[in-house]
N, C-alpha and C positions, 0 to 999 in steps of 0.2 A: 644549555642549548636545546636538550630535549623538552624543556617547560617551554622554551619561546618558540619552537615547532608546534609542538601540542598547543599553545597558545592560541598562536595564528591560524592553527586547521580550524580550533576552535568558533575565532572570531568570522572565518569567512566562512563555514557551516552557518553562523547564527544569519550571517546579512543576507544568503542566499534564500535562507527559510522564510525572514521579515518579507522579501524582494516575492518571493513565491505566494508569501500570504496576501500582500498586495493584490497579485495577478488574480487570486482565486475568492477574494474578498467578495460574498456577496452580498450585490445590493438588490434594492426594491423601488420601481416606481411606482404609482397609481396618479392617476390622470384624468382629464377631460379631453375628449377629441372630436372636431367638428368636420363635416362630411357636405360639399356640396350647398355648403353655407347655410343650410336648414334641417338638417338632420344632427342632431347630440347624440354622442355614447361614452362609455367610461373604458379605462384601460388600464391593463396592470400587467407590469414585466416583473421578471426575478432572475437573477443570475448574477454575471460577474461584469464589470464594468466594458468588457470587450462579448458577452456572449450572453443573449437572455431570449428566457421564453415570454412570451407574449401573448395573453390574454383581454380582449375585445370585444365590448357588446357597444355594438356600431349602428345607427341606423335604426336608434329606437322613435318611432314617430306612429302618432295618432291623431283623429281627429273626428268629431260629430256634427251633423250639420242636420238642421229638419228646416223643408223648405214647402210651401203651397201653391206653388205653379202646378198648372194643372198641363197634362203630357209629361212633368219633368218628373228627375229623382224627387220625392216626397220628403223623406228620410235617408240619410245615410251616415256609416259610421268604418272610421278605417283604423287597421293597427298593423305595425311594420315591427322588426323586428330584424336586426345582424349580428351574428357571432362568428368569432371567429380564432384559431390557437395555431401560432405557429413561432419559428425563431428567426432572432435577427442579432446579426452581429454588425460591431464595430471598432473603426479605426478613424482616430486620432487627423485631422489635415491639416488644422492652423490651432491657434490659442484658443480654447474655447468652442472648438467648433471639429464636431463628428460626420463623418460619413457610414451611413447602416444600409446594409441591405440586408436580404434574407426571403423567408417565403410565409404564405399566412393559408391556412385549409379555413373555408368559412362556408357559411349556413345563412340561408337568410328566408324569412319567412315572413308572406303579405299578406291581411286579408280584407277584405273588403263585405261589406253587408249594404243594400238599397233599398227602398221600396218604391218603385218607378210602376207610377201610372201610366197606364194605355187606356185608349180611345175603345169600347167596343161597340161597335157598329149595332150588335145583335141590341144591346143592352140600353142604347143611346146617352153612356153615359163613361163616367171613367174607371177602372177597373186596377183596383191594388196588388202589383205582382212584386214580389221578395226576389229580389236575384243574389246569391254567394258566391265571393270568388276569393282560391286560395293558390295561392302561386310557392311553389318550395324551391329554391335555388341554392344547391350546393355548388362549389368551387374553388378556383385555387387562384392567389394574387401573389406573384413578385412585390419583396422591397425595394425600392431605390429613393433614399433620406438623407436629409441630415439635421443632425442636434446642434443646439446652440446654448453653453451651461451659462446661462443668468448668474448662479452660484452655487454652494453648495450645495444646495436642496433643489434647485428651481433649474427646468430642462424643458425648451423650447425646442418643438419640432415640425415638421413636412417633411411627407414622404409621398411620390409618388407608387401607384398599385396597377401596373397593368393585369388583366385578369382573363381568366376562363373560363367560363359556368354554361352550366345547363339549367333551363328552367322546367319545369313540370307545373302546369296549369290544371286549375279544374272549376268551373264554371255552373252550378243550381238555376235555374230558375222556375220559379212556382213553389207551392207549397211541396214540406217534406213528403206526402200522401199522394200526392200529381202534380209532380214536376222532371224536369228535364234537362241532363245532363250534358257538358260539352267537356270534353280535354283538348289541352294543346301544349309544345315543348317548342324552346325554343331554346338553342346555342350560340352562344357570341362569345366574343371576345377581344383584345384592342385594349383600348386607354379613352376615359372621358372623364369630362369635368368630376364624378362622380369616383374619381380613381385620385382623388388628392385627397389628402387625411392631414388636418391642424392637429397639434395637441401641445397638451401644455400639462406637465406632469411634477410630482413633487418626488424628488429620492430621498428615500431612507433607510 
């Protein structure tokens, strides 16, 4: 009697540790996620199948353009830049299919360089002026998602991000020697097109 006690303590100790290991099993995704249908980033989570951190470089976008209109930008050249680490959990709704939420701290940084011709009168001709502009915007977005498991490996998503940030702005124009400085800040917050995140990740 004492062996088929000891037995049984035995066997249901083992099912509850497998059951536990289950719950705490961690996994890994890494990812692609598309922002506002023109902006690409990559993405990588870790945790356990109900709980994971959440790593984002969102929002990486560039672009150079030289142009010979004369009055217009001559040259110019941009570079964007989002990151952002926060956690998100989830639970289970239907067959295949999760609901996540959670919250995200992010950074995003813009800059822009021109070289925009003006008219000078004195001069009677057109005159090459460099204008810099770098905009730093910290802040914080809500989750609200859901995954969809293709299969084992393969995990479709959308999630909306309502959001809250401040920008800090800062504004060059002329040369580094004689030129002239503008700042400006600006706080928003709300939900737009730009608050919907695709992705499409692989677990492993």
């Amino acid at each position: 009697m004492k062996k088929t006690i000891t037995l049984l303590i035995a066997l249901v100790i083992s099912t509850l540790a497998i059951g536990q290991e289950k719950e705490t099993e961690q996994i890994r995704e890494a990812g692609l996620t598309l922002r506002n249908l023109d902006n690409f980033g990559f993405s990588y989570k870790v945790g356990t199948k109900h709980s994971l951190w959440r790593f984002n470089a969102i929002s990486i976008s560039g672009n150079k353009e030289n142009k010979d209109f004369k009055g217009d930008d001559k040259d110019s050249n941009h570079f964007g830049l989002g990151l952002s680490i926060g956690k998100e959990s989830r639970k289970p709704i239907a067959k295949n299919l999760e609901y996540r939420f959670g919250f995200d701290f992010s950074f995003n940084y813009d800059h822009s360089k021109r070289t925009q011709q003006i008219y000078s009168d004195y001069n009677s001709s057109y005159l090459d002026t460099e204008v810099k502009t770098n905009y730093y915007t910290p802040g914080v977005n809500m989750i609200l998602g859901l995954n969809y498991i293709v299969n084992e490996h393969f995990v479709l998503g959308a999630e909306m991000m309502p959001f809250i940030n401040y920008t800090i702005g800062r504004t060059k124009t002329g040369e580094e020697d004689n030129n002239k400085t503008t700042e400006s800040t600006n706080f928003r917050y709300g939900f737009d097109s730009s608050s919907i995140l695709l992705s499409l990740t692989y677990r492993f």
